[in-house]
PDB file as gemmi writes it, atoms N, CA and C in Angstrom:
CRYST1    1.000    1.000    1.000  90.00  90.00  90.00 P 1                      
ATOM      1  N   UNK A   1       0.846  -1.162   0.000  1.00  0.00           N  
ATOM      2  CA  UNK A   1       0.000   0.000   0.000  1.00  0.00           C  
ATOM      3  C   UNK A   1       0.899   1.234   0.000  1.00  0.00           C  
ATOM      4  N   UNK A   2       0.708   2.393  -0.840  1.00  0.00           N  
ATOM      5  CA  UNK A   2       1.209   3.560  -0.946  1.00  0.00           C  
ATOM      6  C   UNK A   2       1.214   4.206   0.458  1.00  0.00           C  
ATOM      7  N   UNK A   3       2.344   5.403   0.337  1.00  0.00           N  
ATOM      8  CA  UNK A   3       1.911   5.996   1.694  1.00  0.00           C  
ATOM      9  C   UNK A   3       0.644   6.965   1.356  1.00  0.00           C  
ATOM     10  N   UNK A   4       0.770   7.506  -0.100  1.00  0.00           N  
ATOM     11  CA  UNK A   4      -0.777   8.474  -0.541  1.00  0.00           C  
ATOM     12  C   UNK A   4      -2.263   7.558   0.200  1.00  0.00           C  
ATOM     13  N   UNK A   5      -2.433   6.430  -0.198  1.00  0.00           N  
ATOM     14  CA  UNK A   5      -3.112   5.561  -0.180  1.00  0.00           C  
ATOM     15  C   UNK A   5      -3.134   5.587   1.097  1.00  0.00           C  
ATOM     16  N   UNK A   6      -2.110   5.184   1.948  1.00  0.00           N  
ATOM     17  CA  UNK A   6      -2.342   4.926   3.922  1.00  0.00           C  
ATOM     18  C   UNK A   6      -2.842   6.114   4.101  1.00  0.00           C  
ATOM     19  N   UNK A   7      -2.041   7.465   3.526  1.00  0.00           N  
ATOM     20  CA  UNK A   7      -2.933   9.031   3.801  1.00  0.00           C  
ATOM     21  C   UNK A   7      -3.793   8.943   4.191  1.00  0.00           C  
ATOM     22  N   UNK A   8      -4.736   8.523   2.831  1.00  0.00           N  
ATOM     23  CA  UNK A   8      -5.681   8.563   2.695  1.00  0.00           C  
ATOM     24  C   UNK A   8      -7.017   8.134   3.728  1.00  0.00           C  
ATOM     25  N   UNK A   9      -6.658   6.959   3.689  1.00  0.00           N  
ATOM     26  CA  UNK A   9      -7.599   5.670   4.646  1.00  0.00           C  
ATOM     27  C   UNK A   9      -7.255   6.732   5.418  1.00  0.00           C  
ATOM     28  N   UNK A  10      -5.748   6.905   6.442  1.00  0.00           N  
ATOM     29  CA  UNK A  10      -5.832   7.450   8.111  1.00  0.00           C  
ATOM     30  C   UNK A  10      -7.009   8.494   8.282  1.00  0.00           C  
ATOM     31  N   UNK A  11      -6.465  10.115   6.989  1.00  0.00           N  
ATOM     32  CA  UNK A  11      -7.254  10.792   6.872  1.00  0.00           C  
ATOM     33  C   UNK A  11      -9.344  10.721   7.200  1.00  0.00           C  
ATOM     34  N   UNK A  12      -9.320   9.598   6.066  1.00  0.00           N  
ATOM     35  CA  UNK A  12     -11.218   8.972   6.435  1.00  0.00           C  
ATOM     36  C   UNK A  12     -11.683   8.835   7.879  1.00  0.00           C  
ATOM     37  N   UNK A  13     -10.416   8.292   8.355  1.00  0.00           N  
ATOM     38  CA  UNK A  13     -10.624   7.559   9.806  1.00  0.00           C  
ATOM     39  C   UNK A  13     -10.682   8.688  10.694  1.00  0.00           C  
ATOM     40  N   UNK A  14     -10.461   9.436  10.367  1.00  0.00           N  
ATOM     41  CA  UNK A  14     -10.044  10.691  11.454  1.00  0.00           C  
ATOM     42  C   UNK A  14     -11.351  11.966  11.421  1.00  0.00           C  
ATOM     43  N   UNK A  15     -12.099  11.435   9.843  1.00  0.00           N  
ATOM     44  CA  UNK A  15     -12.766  12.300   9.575  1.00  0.00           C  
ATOM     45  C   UNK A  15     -14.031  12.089   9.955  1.00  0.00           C  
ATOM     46  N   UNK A  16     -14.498  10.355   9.860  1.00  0.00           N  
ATOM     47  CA  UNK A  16     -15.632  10.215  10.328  1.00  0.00           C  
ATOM     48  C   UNK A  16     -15.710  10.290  11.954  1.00  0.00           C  
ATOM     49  N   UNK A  17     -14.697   9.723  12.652  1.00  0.00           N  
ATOM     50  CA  UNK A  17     -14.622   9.992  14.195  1.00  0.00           C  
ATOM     51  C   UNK A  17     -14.962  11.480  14.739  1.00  0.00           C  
ATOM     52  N   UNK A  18     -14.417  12.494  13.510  1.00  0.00           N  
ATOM     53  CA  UNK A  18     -14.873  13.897  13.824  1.00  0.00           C  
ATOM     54  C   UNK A  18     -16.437  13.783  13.491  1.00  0.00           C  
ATOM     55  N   UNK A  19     -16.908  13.717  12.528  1.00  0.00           N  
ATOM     56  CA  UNK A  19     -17.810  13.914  12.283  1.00  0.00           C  
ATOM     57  C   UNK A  19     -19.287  13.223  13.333  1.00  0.00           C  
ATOM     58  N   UNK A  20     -19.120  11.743  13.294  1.00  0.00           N  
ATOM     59  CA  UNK A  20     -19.882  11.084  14.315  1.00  0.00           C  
ATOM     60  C   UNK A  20     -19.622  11.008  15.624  1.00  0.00           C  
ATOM     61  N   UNK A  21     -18.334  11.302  16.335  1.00  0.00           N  
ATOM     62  CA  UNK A  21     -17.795  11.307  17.779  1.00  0.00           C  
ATOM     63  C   UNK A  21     -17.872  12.665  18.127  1.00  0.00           C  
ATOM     64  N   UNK A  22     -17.546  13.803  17.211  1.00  0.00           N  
ATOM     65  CA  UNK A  22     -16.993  14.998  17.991  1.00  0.00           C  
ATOM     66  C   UNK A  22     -15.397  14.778  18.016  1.00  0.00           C  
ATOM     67  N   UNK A  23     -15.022  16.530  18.531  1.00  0.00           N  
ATOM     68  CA  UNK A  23     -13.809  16.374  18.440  1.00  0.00           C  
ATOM     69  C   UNK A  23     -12.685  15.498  19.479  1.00  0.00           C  
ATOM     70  N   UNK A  24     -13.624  14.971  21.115  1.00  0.00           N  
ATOM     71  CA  UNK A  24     -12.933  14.079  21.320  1.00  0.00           C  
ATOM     72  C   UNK A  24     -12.470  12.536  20.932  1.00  0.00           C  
ATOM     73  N   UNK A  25     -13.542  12.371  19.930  1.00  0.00           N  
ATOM     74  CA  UNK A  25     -13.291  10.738  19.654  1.00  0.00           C  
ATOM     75  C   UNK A  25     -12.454  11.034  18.061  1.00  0.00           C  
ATOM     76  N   UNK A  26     -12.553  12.108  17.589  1.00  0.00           N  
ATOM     77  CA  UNK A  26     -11.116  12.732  16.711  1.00  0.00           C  
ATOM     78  C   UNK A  26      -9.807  12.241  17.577  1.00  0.00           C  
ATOM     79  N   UNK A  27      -9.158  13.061  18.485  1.00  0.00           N  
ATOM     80  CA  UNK A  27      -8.355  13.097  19.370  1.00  0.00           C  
ATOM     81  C   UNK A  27      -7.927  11.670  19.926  1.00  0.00           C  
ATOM     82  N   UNK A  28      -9.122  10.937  20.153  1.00  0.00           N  
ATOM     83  CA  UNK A  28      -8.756   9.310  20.239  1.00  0.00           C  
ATOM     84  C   UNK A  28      -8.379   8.571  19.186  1.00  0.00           C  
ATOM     85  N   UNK A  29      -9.147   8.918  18.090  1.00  0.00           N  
ATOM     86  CA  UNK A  29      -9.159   8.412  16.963  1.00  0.00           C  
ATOM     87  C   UNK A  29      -6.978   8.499  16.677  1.00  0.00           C  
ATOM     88  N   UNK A  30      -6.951   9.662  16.609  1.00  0.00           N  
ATOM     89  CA  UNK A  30      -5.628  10.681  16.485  1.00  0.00           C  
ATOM     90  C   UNK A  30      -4.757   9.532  17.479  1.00  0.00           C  
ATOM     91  N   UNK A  31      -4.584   9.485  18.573  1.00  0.00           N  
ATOM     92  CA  UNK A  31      -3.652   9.372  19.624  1.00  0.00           C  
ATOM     93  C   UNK A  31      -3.052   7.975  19.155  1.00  0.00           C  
ATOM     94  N   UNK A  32      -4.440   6.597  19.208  1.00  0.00           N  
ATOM     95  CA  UNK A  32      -4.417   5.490  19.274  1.00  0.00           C  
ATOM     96  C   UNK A  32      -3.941   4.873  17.886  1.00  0.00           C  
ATOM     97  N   UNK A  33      -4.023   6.072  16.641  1.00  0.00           N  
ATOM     98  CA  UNK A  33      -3.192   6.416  15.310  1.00  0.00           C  
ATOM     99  C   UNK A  33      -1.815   6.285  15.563  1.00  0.00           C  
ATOM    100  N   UNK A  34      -1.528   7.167  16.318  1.00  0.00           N  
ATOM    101  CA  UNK A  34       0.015   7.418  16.549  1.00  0.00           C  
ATOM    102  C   UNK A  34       0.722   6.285  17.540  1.00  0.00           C  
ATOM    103  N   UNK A  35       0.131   6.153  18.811  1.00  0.00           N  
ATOM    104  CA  UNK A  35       0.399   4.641  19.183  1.00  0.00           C  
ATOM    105  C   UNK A  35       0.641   3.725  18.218  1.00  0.00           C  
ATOM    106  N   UNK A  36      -0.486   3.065  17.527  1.00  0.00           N  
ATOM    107  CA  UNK A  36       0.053   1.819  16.545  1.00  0.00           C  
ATOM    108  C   UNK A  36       1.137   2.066  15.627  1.00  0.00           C  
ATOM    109  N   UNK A  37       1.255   3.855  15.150  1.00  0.00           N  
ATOM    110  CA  UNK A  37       2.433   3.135  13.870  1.00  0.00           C  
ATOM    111  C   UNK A  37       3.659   3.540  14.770  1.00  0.00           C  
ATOM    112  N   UNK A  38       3.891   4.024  15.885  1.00  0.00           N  
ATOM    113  CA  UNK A  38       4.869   3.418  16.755  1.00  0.00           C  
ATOM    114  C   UNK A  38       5.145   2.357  17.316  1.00  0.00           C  
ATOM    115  N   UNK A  39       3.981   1.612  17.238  1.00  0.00           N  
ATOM    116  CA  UNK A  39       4.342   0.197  17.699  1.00  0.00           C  
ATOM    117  C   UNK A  39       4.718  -0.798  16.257  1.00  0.00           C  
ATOM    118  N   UNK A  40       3.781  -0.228  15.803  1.00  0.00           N  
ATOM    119  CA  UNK A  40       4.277  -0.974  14.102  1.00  0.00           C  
ATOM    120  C   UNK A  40       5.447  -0.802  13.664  1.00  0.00           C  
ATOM    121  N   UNK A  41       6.128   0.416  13.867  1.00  0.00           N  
ATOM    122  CA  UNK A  41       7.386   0.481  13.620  1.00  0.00           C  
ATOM    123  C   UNK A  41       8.214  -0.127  14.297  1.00  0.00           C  
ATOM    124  N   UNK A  42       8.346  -0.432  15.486  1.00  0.00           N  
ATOM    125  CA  UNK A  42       8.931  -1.249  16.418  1.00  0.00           C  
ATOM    126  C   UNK A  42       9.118  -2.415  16.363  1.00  0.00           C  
ATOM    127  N   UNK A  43       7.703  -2.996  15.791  1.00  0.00           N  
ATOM    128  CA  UNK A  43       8.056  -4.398  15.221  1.00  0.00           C  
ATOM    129  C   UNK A  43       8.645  -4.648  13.785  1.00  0.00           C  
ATOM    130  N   UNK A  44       8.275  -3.913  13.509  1.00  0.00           N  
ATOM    131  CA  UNK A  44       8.905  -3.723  11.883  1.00  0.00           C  
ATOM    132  C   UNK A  44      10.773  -3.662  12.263  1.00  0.00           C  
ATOM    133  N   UNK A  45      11.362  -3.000  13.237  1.00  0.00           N  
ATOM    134  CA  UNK A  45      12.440  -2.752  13.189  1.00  0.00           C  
ATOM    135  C   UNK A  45      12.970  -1.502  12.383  1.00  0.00           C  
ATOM    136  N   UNK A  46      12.441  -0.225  12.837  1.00  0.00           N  
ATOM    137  CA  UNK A  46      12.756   0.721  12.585  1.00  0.00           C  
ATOM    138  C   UNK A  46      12.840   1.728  12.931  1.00  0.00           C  
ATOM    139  N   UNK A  47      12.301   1.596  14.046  1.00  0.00           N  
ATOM    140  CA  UNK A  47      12.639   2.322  15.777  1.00  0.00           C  
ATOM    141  C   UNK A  47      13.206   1.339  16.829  1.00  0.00           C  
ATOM    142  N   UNK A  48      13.635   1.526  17.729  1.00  0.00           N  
ATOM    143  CA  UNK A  48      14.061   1.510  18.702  1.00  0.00           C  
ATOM    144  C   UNK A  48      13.544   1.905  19.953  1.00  0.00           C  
ATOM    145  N   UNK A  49      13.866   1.690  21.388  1.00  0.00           N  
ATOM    146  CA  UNK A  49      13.110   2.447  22.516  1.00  0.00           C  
ATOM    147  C   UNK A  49      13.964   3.241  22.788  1.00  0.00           C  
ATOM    148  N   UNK A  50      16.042   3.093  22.312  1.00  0.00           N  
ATOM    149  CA  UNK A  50      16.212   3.987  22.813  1.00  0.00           C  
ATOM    150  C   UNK A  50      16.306   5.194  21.601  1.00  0.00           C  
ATOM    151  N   UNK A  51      15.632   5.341  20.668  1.00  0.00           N  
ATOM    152  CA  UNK A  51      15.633   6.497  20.112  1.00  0.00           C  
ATOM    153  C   UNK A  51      14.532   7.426  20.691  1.00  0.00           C  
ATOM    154  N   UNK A  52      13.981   7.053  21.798  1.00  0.00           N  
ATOM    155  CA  UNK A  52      12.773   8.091  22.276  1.00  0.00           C  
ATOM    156  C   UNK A  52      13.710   8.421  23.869  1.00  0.00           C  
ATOM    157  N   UNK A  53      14.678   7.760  24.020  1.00  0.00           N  
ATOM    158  CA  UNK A  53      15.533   8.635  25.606  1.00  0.00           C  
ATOM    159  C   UNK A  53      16.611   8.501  25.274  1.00  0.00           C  
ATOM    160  N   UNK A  54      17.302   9.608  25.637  1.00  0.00           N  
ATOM    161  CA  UNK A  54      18.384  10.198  25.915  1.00  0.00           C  
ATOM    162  C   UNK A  54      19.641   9.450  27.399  1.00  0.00           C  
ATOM    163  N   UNK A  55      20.809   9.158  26.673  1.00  0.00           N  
ATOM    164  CA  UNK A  55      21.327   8.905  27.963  1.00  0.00           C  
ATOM    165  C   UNK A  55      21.743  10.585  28.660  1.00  0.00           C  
ATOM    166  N   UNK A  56      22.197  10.025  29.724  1.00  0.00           N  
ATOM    167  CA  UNK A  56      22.824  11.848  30.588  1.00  0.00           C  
ATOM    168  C   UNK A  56      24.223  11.414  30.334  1.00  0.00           C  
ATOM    169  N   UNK A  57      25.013  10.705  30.276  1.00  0.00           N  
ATOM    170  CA  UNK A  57      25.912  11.074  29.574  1.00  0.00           C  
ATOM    171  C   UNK A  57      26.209  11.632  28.254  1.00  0.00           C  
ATOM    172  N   UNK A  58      25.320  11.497  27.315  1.00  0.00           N  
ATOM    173  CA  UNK A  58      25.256  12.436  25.876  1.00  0.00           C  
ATOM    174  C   UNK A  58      25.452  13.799  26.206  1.00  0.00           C  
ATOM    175  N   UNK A  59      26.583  14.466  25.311  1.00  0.00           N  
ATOM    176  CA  UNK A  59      26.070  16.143  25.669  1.00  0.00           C  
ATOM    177  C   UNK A  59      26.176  16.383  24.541  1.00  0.00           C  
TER     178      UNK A  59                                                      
END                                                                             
């Protein structure tokens, strides 16, 4: 699947949740979006956990 194409679908998904939920089940719709393709990416192998923290030794 294209990423135009994934656009797309996410976009729908986001639009009917606005439309029939209101803007909080948007916002859920939104969040639980961003959760999965962080987790999808994770399994995919293309993130990491430590690319989201910082050691304190880094300066």
């Amino acid at each position: 699947m294209s990423a135009a194409t994934t656009g797309l679908l996410a976009g729908m998904a986001l639009g009917f949740a606005a439309f029939f939920g209101g803007f909080w089940a948007f916002l859920l719709v939104a969040f639980l979006g961003l959760v999965g393709l962080i987790l999808g990416r994770m399994l995919q192998g293309d993130l990491e956990l430590s690319d989201f923290t910082r050691s304190r030794n880094r300066q």
